[in-house]
TORROVO-223660 format. One record per residue (C-alpha): residue number from 1; residue in three letters; z, x, y. Coordinates in Angstrom, 3 decimals, m for minus. Each point is the difference from the previous one (the first is absolute). Example, Ala and Ser with C-alpha at 12.3 -4.5 7.8 and 13.67 -1.06 7.14 Angstrom:
REM residues 2
PT:pos:code:up:east:north
PT:1:Ala:7.800:12.300:m4.500;
PT:2:Ser:m0.660:1.370:3.440;
END
This chain:
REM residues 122
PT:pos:code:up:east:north
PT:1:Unk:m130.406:m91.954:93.359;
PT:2:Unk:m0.997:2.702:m2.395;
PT:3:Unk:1.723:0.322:m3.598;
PT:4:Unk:2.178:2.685:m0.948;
PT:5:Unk:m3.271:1.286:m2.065;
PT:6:Unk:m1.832:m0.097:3.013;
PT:7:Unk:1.964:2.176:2.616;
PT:8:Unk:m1.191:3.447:0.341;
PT:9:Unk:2.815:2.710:0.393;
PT:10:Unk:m0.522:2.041:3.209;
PT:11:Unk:1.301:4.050:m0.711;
PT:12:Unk:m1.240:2.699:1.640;
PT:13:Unk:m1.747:3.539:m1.132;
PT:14:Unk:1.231:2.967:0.419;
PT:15:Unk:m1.581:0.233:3.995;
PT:16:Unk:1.132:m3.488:0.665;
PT:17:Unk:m2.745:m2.027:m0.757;
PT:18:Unk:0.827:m3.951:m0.758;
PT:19:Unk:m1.462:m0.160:m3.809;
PT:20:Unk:0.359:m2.930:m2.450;
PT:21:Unk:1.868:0.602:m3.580;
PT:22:Unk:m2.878:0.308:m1.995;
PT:23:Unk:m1.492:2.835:2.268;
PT:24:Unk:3.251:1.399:m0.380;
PT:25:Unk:m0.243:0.251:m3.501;
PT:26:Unk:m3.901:1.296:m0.245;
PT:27:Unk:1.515:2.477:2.148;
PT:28:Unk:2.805:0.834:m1.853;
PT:29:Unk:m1.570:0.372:m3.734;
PT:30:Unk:m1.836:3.213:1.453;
PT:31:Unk:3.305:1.537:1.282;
PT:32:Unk:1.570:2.360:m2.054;
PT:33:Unk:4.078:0.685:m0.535;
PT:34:Unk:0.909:2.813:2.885;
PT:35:Unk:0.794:2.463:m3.016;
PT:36:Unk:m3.462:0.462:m1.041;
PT:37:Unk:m0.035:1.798:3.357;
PT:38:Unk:3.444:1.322:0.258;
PT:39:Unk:0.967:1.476:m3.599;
PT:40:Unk:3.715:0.926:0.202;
PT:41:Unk:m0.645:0.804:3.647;
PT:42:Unk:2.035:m1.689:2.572;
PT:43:Unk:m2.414:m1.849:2.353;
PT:44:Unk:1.426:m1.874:3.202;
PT:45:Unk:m0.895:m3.611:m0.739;
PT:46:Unk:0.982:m3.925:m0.203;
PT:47:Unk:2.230:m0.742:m3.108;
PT:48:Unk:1.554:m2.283:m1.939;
PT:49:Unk:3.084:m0.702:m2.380;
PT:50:Unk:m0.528:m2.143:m3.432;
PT:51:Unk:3.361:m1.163:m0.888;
PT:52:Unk:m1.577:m1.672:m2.691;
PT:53:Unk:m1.099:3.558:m1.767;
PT:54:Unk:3.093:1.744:1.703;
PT:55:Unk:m1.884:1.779:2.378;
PT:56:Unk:2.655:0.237:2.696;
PT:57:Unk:1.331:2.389:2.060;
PT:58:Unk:m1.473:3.598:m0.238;
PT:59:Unk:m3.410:m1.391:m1.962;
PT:60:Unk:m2.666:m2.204:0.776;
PT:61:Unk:m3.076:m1.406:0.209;
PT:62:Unk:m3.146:0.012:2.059;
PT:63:Unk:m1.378:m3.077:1.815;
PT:64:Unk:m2.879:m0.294:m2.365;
PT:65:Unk:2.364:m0.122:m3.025;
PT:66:Unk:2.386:m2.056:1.456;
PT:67:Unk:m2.895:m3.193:0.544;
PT:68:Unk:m1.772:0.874:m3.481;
PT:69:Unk:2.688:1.729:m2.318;
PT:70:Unk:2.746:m1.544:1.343;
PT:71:Unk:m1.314:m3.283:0.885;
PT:72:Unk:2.609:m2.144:m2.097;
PT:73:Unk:2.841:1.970:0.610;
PT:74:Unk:2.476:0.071:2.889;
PT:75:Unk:m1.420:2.570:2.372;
PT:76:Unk:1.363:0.608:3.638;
PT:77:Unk:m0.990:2.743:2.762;
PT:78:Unk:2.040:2.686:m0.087;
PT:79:Unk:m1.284:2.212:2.508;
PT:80:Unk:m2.778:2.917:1.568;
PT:81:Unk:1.042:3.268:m1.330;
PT:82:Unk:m0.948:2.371:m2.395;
PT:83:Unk:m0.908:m0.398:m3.671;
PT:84:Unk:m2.194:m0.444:m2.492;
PT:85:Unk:m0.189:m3.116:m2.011;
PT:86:Unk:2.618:m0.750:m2.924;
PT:87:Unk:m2.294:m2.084:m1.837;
PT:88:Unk:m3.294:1.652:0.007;
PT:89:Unk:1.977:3.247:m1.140;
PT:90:Unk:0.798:m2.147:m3.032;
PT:91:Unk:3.669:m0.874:0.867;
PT:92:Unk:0.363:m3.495:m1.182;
PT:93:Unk:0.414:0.176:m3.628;
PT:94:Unk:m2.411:m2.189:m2.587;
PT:95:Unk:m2.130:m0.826:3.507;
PT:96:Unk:m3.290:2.208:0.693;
PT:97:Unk:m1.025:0.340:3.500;
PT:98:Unk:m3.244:m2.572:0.752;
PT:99:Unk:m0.745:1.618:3.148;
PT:100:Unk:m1.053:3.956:m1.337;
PT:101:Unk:m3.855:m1.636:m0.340;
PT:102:Unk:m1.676:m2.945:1.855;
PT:103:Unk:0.475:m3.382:m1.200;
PT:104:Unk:m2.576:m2.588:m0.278;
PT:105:Unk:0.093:m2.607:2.158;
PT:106:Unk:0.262:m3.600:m1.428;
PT:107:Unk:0.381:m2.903:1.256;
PT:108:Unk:3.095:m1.278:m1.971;
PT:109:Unk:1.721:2.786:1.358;
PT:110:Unk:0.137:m1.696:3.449;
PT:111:Unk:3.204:m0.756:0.622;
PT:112:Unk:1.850:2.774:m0.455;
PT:113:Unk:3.291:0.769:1.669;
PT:114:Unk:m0.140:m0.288:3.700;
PT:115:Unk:2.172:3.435:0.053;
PT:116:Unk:m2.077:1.231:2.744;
PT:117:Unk:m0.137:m2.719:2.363;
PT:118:Unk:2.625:0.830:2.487;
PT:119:Unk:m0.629:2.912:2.276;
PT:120:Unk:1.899:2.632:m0.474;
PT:121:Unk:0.964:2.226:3.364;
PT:122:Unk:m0.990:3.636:0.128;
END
């Protein structure tokens, strides 16, 4: 029997690919929040509510934000539709959005909330 330190999470990428955690979360430090695309344009895309940082309802966040801004908070899917993300727009007051540059990966950083790990239809 492995430990509870040994088990490797299975997620997949964005095609479907089985990936481990930690390649998750290489991946993820070079992904940027949705917004640095988007602006204040409404782009059809995957969101999320914080309830945490009261972003319910008709604002949001981006999947990228919702593992690495959002990663302590209590974040649930909302839906696919169109927006542009709540948080990298600066919504959340006295929080700055992590995900407008690439992050460096590090290793202590590993475990960082699963958010992502069931698939989402659609």
């Amino acid at each position: 029997d492995r430990s509870d330190n040994d088990k490797i999470d299975i997620i997949k990428n964005e095609v479907g690919e089985r990936i481990s955690e930690e390649e998750n979360e290489k991946l993820l430090a070079k992904k940027l929040c949705t917004y640095t695309v988007t602006g204040k344009s409404f782009l059809d895309q995957h969101w999320y509510y914080c309830f945490t940082c009261d972003l319910t309802y008709n604002v949001g966040l981006c999947s990228v934000c919702a593992q690495v801004c959002h990663k302590d908070c209590e974040v649930t899917y909302a839906r696919k539709s169109r927006f542009y993300c709540d948080c990298g727009h600066g919504a959340v007051k006295g929080m700055k959005c992590k995900c407008l540059v690439e992050r460096p990966y590090k290793e202590e950083f590993k475990n960082v909330s699963k958010i992502m790990t069931k698939s989402v239809s659609n």
